[in-house]
C-alpha positions as CSV (number, residue, x, y, z in Angstrom):
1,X,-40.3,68.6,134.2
2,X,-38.5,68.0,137.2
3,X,-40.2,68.9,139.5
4,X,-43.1,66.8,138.3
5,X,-44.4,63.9,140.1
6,X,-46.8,60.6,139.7
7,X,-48.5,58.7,142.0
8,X,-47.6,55.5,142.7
9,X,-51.0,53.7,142.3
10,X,-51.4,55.9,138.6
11,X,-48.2,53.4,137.4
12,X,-49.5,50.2,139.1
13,X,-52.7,48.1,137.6
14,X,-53.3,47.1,141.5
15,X,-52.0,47.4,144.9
16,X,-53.8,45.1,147.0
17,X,-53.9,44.7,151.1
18,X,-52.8,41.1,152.5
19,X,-54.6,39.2,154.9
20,X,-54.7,40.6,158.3
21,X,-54.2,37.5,159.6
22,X,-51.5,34.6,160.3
23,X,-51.0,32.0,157.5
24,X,-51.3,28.4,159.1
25,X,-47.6,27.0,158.6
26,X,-47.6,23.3,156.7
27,X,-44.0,22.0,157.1
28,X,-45.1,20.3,154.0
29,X,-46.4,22.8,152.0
30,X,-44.4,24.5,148.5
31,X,-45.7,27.7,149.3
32,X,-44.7,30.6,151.1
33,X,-46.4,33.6,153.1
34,X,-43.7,36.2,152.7
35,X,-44.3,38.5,155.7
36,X,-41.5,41.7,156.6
37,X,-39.4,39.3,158.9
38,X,-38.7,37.6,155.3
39,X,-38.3,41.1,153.7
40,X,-34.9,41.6,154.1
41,X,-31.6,43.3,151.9
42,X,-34.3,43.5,149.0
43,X,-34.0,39.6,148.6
44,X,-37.0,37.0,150.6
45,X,-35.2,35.2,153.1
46,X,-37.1,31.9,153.1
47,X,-35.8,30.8,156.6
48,X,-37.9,33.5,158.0
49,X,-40.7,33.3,155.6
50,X,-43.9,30.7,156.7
51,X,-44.1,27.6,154.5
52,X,-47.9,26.7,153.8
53,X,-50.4,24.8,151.3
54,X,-52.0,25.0,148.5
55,X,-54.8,25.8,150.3
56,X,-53.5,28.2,152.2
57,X,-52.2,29.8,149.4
58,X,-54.9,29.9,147.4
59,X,-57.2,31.9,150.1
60,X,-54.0,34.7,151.1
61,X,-54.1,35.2,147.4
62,X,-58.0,35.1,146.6
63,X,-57.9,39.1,146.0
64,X,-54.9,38.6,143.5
65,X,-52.7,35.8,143.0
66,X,-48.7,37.2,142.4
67,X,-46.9,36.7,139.5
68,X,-43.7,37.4,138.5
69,X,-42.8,41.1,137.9
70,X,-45.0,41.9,140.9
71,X,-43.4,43.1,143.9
72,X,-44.3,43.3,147.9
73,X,-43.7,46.1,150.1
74,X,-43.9,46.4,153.6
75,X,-45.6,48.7,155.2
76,X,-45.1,48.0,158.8
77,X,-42.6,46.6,161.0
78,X,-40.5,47.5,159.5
79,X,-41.7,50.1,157.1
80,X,-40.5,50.3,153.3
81,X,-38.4,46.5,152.6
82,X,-39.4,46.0,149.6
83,X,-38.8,42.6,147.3
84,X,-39.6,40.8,143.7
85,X,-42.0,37.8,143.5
86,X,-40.0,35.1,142.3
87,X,-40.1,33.2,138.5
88,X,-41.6,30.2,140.5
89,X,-44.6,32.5,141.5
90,X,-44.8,30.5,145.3
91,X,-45.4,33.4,147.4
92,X,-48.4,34.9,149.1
93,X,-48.0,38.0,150.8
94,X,-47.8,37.6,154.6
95,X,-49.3,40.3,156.9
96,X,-48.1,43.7,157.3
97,X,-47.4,43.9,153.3
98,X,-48.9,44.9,150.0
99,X,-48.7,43.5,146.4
100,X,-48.1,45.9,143.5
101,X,-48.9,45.2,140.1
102,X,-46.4,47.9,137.7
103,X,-48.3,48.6,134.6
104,X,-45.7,47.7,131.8
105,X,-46.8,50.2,129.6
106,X,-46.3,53.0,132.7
107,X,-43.0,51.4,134.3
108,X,-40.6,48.6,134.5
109,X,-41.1,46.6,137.3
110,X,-37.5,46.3,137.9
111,X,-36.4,50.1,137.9
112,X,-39.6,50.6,140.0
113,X,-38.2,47.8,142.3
114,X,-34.8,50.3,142.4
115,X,-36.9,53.5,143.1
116,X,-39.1,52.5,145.7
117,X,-36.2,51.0,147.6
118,X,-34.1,54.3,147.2
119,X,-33.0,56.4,150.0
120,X,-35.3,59.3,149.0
121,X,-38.3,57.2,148.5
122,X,-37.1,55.3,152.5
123,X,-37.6,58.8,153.6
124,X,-40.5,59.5,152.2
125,X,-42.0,56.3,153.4
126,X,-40.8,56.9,157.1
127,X,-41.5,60.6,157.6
128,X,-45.3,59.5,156.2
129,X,-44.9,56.7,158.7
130,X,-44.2,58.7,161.8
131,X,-46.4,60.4,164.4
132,X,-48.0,56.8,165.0
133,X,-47.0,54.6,168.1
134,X,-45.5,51.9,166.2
135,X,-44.3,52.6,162.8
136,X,-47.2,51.7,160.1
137,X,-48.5,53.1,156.8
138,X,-52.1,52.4,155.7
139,X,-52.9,50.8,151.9
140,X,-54.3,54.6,151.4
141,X,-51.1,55.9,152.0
142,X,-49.0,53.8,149.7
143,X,-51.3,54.5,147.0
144,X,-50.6,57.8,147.3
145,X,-47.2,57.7,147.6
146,X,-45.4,60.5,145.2
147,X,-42.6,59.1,142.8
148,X,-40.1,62.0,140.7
149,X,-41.0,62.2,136.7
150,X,-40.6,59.2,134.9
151,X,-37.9,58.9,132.3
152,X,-39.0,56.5,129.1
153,X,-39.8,52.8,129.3
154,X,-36.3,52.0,127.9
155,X,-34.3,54.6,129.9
156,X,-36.3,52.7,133.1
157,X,-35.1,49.5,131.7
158,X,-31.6,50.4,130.8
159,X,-31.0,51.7,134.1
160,X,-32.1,48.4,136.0
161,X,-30.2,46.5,134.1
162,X,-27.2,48.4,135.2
163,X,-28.1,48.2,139.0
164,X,-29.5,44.6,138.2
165,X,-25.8,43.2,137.2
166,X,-24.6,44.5,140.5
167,X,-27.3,43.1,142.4
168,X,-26.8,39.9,140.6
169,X,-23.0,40.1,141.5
170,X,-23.8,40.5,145.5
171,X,-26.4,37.5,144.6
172,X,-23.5,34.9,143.5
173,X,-21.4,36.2,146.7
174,X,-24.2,35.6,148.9
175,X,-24.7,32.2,147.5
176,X,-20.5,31.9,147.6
177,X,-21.3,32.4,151.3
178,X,-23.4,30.5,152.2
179,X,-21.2,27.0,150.4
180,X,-18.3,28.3,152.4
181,X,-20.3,28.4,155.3
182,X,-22.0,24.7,154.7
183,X,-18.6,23.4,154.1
184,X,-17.0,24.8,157.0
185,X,-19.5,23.3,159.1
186,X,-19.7,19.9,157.4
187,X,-15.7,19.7,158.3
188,X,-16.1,20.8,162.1
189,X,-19.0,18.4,162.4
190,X,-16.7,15.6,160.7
191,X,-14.6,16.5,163.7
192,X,-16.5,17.0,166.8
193,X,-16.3,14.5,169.5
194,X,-19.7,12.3,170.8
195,X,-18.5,12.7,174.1
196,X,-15.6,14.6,175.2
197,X,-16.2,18.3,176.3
198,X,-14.2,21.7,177.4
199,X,-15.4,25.1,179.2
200,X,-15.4,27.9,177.6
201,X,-12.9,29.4,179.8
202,X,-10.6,26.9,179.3
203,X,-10.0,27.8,175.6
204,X,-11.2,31.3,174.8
205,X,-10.9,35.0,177.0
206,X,-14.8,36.0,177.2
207,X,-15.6,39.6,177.9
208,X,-19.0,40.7,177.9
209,X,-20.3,44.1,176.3
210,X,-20.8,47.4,177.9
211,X,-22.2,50.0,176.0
212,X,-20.1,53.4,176.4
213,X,-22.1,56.5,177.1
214,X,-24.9,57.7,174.7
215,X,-23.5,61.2,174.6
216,X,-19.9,59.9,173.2
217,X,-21.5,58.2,170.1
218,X,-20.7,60.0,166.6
219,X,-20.7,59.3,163.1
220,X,-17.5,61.1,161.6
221,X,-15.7,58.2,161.4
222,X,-12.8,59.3,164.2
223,X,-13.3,57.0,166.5
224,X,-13.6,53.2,167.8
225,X,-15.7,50.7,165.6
226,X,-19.2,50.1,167.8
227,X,-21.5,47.6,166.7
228,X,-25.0,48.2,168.1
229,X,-27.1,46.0,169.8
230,X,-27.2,42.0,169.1
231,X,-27.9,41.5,165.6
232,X,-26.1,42.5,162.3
233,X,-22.6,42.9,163.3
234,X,-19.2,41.4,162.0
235,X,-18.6,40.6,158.3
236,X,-21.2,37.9,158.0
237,X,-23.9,40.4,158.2
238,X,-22.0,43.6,158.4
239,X,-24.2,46.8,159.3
240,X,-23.9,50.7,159.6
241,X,-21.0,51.6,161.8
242,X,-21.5,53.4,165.2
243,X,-18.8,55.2,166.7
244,X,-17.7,56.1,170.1
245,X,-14.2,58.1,171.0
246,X,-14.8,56.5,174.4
247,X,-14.3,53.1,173.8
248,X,-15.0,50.5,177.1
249,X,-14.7,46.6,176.3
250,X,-13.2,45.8,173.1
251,X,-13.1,42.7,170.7
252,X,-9.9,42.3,168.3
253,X,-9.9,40.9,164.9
254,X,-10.2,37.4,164.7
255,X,-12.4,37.6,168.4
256,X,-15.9,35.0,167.6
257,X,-18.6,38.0,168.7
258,X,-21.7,36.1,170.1
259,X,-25.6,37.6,171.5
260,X,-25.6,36.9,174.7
261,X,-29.5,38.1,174.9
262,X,-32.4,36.7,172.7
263,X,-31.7,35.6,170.4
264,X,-28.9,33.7,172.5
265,X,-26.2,32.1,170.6
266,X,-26.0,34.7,167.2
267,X,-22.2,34.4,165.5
268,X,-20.3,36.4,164.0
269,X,-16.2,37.3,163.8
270,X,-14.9,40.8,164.4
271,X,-12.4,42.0,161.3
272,X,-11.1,45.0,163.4
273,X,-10.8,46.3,167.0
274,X,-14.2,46.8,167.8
275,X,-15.9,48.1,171.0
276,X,-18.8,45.5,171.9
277,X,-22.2,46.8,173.8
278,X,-24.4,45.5,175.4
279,X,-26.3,42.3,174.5
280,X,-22.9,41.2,173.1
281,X,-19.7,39.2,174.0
282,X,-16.5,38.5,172.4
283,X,-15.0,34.8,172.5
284,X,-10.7,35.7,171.8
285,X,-9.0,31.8,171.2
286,X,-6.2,31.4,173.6
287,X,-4.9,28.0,171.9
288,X,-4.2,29.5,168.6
289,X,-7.0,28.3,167.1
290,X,-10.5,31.0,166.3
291,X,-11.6,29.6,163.5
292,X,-12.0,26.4,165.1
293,X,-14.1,27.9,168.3
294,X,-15.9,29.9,166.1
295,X,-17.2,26.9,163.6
296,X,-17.6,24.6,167.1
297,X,-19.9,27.3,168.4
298,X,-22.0,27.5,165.3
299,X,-22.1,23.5,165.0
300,X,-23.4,23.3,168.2
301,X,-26.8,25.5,168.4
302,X,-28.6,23.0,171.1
303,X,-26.4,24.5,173.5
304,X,-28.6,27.7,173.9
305,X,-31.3,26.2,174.4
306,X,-31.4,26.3,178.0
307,X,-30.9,30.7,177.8
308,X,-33.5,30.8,175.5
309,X,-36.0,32.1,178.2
310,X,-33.5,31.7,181.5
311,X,-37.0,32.7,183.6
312,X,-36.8,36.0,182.3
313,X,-38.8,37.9,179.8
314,X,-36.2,37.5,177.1
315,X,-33.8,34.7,177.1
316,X,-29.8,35.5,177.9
317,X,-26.7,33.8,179.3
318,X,-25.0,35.6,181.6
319,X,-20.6,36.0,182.2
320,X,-20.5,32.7,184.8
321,X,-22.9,31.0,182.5
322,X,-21.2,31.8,179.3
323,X,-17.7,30.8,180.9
324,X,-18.9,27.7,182.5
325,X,-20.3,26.5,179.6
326,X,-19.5,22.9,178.4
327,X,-18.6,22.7,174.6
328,X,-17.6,19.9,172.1
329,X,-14.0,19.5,171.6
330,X,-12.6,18.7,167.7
331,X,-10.4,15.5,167.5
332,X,-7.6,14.8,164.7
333,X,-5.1,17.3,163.0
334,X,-6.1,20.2,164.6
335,X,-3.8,22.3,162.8
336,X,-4.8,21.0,159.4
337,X,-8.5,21.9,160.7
338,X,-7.6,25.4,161.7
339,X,-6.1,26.1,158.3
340,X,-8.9,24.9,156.0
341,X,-11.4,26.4,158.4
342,X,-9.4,30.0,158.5
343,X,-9.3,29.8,154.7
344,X,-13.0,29.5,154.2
345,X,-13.7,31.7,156.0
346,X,-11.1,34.5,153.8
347,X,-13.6,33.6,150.9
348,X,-16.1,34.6,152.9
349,X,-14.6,37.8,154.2
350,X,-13.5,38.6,150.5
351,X,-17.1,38.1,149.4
352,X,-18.9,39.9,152.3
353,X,-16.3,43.0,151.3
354,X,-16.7,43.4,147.9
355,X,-20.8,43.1,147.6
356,X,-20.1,46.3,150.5
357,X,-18.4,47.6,147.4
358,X,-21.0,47.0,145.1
359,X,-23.9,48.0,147.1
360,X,-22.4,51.1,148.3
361,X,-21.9,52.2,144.3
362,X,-25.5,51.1,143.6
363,X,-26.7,53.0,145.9
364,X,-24.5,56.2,144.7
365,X,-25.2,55.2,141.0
366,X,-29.2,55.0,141.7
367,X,-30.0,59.0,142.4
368,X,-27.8,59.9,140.0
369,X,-29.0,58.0,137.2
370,X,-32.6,58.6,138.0
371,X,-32.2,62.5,137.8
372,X,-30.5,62.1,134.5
373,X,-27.1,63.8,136.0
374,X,-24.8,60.5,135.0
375,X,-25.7,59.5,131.4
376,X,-26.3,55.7,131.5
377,X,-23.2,54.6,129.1
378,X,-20.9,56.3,131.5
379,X,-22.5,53.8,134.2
380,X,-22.7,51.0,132.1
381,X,-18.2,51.8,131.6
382,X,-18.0,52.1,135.7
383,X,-19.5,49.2,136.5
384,X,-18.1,46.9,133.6
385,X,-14.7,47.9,135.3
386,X,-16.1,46.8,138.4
387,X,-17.2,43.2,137.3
């Protein structure tokens, strides 16, 4: 028994292609084409997501109109996000993604959420993917796809429900977040001055990345923290850790990390010495006061504007620029600021750490409760100790 498989399409009533065009965006509209840019952490981010009408909706879903308990997966760029249409039933699917319809009486739509989104399915999903110039899977492919032997409809159910009240755990923290966030900048706006400015390099130490060499990067954990690239570092959006035991420009904790190429103006806040590469800066306050500099950064996104294409393919700001740059300056108790601003953004820290937690022990409880090798009381007693 286990070693048998199913297809996916023999436990969905549908899987159906998206249009293979754009959707017309309508700043108006209360719909959304979720496309792979919105596919993100198993959740649709609606900030990247294109808002459209009725219209529009109505033609992207002409071939089936989503409802709730249907999911999209992506199958290119990248390959495999995969999320839940929502109770409001809002969303089309936006190119690059397919709609699956689970057949209740074959699978729960939640636990088939969990699978498809495991690390053995990812694989599966990439190694199909490979061998193609950019990354891609065809709608022939995903109905094809092979899933392990199914345990019973109530098994399936029981063991969502166990990785659901995790998932909705990281859900209140990302919310938790995001108030935090809102507040912080609602209280540095309340501050910021309509005309009085300061250079950069009159109140923060900028050092721009350099990535050390390829060959001294390692993942056994004995080395300096490395945060690739310009997206998805710090604890705001925490990601993978590189290492490197050769360690060239580093950040310290408390240092406001910034992207200094497109996208220019990305912020985040190191919570550990941390090596920065390329595409990357660090912003250390040398008045005392980081959680101010980083909040005045964020407040202020017009001021990347002019690096956002610089003449160059790709927009960036360079070490002069960066250090030259003209920012608002906070007026009032500046200490009072500081310390409502630095314990904000704790919450936030706190929260960002402990749905790593959670995610981490989904992600070992998944495998193991899929195979049958944990029993699903024993999960239910570890993660009620969790919560």
């Amino acid at each position: 028994m286990k070693h048998e498989t199913v297809s996916l399409e023999s436990v969905c009533m549908a899987i159906v292609d998206c249009e293979h065009k754009t959707a017309p965006i309508d700043e108006s509209g209360d719909y959304f084409a979720v496309g792979t840019p919105a596919m993100r952490d198993g959740v649709i981010d609606y900030s990247q997501a294109r808002r459209i009408s009725r219209d529009t909706f109505d033609a992207w879903t002409r071939r089936m109109r989503p409802k709730t308990g249907d999911l999209l997966f992506a199958r290119e760029a990248p390959v495999g996000p995969i999320v839940r249409v929502p109770d409001e039933e809002n969303v089309a699917p936006g190119q690059r993604t397919v709609l699956l319809r689970p057949d209740a009486e074959r699978v729960n739509s939640e636990y088939l959420f969990y699978l498809l989104g495991s690390r053995a399915m990812q694989r599966q999903f990439h190694e199909r993917a490979a061998g193609s110039t950019v990354l891609h899977l065809n709608v022939a492919d995903v109905r094809t796809f092979k899933l392990a032997a199914l345990p019973t409809i109530a098994e399936q159910r029981a063991i969502a429900e166990i990785l659901g009240a995790l998932d909705d755990k990281i859900a209140a923290n990302r919310k938790l977040i995001r108030t935090a966030d809102a507040l912080a900048l609602t209280l540095v706006r309340s501050r910021l001055s309509d005309s009085a400015t300061v250079a950069v390099s009159e109140v923060a130490l900028v050092t721009m990345g350099q990535s050390p060499p390829g060959e001294s990067f390692n993942e056994e954990g004995n080395g300096t923290v490395f945060y690739q690239g310009n997206r998805d570092f710090g604890f705001r959006s925490p990601t993978n850790r590189l290492w490197t035991v050769d360690p060239k420009r580093m950040a310290q904790a408390g240092d406001t990390l910034m992207s200094v190429r497109a996208p220019v103006g990305e912020l985040n806040v190191a919570t550990e010495p941390t090596c920065i590469g390329r595409g990357l800066a660090s912003l250390r306050s040398e008045v005392g006061q980081p959680s101010i500099l980083f909040h005045t950064l964020k407040a202020s996104s017009r001021l990347w504007e002019p690096f956002e294409s610089g003449g160059t393919v790709f927009g960036s700001i360079n070490g002069k620029e960066l250090n030259n740059l003209q920012i608002p300056v906070c007026e009032g108790n500046l200490e009072e600021l500081e310390t409502g601003l630095s314990e904000l953004d704790s919450v936030v820290r706190s929260a960002e750490a402990e749905s790593q937690t959670l995610a981490v022990t989904r992600d070992a409880l998944l495998p193991r409760l899929m195979s049958g090798e944990l029993r699903v009381r024993d999960a239910e007693r570890q993660v009620e100790e969790m919560l």
